[in-house]
N, C-alpha and C positions, 0 to 999 in steps of 0.2 A: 612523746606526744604525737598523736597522728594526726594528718592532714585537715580533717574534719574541726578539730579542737583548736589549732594552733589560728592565731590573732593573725597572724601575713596570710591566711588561704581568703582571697576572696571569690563568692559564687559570679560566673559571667553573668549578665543579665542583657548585654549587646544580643537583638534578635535576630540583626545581620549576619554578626559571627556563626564561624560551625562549630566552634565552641560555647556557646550559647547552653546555660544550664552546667555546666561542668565546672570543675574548682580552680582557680588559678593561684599559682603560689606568686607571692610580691614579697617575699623575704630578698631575694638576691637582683638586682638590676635585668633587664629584660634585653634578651640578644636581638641585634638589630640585623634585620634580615632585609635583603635587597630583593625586587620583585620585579621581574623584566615589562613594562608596558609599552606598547605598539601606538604609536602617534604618528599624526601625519607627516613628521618632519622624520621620523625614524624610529628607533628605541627610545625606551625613557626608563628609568630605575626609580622604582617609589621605594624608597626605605620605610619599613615599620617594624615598633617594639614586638616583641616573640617572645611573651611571658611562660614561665614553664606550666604545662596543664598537669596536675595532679589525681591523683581518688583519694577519696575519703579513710580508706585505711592505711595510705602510706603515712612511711614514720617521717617527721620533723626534721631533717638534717643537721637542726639548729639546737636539737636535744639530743643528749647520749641516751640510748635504746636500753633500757632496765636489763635486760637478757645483758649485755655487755658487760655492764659494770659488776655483771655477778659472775660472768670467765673470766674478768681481767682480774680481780679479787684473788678466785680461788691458785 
């Protein structure tokens, strides 16, 4: 099943993001990335979720790929 098809791809629609318009997979939990911000008291670290970005023809991770199960067969 490819990215476009599968029920966990959702389109961004955030017009802030620069991911904005592009797919994002929500099948597997979203890595939490630390982000250095400058305040007047010093650094500061904003943590935010890092879902993974996608296209539209990749394959489902969450499906076995038809082409496989027809080498692992033969």
């Amino acid at each position: 099943m490819h990215c476009n098809e599968c029920v966990w791809s959702q389109l961004s629609l955030d017009p802030a993001s620069k991911n904005a318009g592009q797919l994002i997979c929500r099948l597997n939990p979203p890595v939490m990335a630390g982000i250095p911000v400058p305040t007047a008291q010093g650094m500061n670290v904003q943590v935010i979720p890092m879902w993974s970005i996608v296209q539209k023809d990749d394959w489902c991770s969450s499906f076995e790929d038809e082409n496989d199960r027809k080498t692992e067969s033969n």
